[in-house]
C-alpha positions as CSV (number, residue, x, y, z in Angstrom):
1,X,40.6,39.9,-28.9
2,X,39.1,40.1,-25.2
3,X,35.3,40.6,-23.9
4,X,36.1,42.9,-20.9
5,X,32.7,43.7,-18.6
6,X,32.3,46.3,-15.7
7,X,29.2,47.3,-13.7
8,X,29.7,50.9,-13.1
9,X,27.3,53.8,-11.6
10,X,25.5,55.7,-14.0
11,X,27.5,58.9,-12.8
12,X,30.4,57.6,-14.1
13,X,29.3,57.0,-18.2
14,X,30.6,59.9,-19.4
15,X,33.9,60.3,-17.9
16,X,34.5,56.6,-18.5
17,X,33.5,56.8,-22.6
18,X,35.7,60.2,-22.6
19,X,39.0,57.8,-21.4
20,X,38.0,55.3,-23.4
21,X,37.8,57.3,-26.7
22,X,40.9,59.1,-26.0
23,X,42.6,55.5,-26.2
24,X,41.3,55.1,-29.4
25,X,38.8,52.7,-27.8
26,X,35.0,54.1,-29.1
27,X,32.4,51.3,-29.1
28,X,31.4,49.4,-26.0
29,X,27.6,48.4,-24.8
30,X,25.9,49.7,-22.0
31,X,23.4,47.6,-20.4
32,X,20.7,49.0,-17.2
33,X,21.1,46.8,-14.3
34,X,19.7,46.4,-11.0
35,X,22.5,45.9,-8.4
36,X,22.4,44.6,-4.9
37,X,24.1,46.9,-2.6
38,X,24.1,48.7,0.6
39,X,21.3,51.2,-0.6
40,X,17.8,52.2,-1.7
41,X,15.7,49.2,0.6
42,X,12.9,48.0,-1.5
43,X,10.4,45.3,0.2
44,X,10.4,42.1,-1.4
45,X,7.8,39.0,-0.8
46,X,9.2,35.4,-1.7
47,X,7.3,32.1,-0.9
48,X,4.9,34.4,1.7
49,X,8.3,35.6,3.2
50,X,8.6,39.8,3.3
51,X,11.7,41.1,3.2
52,X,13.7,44.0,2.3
53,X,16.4,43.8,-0.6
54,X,19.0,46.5,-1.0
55,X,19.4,47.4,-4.9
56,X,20.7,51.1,-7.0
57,X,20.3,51.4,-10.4
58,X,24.1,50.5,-12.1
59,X,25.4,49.9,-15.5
60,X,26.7,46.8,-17.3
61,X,29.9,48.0,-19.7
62,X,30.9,45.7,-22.4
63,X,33.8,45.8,-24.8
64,X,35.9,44.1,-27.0
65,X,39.5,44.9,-27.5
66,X,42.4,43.8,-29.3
67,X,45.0,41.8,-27.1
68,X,47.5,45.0,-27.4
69,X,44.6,47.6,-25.6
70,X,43.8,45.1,-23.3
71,X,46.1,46.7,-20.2
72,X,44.7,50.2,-21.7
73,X,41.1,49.3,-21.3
74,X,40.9,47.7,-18.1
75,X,42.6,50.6,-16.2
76,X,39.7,53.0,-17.3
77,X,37.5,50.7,-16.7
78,X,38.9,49.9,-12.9
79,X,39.1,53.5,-12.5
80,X,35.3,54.0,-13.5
81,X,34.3,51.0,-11.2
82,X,35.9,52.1,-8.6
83,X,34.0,52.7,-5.2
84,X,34.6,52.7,-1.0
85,X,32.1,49.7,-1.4
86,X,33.5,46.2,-1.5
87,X,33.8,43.6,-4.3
88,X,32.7,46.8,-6.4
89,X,35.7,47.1,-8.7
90,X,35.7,43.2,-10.0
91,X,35.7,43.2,-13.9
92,X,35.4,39.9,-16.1
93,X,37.8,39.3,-18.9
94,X,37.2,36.7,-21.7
95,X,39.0,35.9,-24.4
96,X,37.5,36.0,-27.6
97,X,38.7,32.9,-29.7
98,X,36.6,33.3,-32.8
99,X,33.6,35.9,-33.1
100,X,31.3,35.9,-36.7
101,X,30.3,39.9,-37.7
102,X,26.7,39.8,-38.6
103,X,26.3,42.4,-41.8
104,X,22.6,42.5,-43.2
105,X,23.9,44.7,-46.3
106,X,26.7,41.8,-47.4
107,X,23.8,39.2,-46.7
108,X,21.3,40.8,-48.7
109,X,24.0,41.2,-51.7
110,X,24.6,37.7,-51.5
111,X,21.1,36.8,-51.8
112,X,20.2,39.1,-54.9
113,X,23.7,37.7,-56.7
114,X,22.3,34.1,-55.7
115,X,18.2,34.3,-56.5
116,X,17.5,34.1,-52.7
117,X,15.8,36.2,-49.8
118,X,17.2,37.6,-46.9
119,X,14.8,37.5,-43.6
């Protein structure tokens, strides 16, 4: 299993969860970041110091995929990253060595068959 991450414009959600699904690939996070690039100048004040930063509204994309979609995913997700700007189309890929599923249902039949609570 493989984490696979991708900042992406926000233009580019839908067409991006369309290739996914039509992998077979359905669930992935999306996450509002603030990313520096080479627009929208907003004045920033550090330590009495003014400046201006340059940051645009982007999206964080996170997924997890079995070893054998792994190829599959990361060429929609290059293809969605994807811009004339440098360094934009960079995507992090880690492998998953052991994750725990987190089920409240299975907990909370565990605790009745047991005498305890779940919180």
């Amino acid at each position: 299993m493989y984490k696979v991450e991708a900042l992406i414009g926000i233009e580019r959600l839908g067409r991006l969860e369309d290739d996914l699904k039509a992998q077979g690939i359905g669930q992935f996070a999306v996450f509002g970041v603030r990313d520096q690039t080479a627009r929208s100048e907003q004045p920033l004040c550090d330590r009495g110091v003014r400046s201006t930063a340059n940051f645009v509204q982007r999206l964080k994309i996170e997924l997890q995929v079995p070893a054998h979609l792994l190829d599959v995913a990361l060429d929609c997700m290059v293809a969605a990253a994807s811009t004339d700007r440098g360094n934009d189309d960079r995507l992090a890929v880690t492998e998953i060595v052991d994750s725990l599923e987190i089920n409240r249902n299975d907990a909370a039949a565990r605790a009745v068959a047991t005498g305890g609570t779940v919180l």
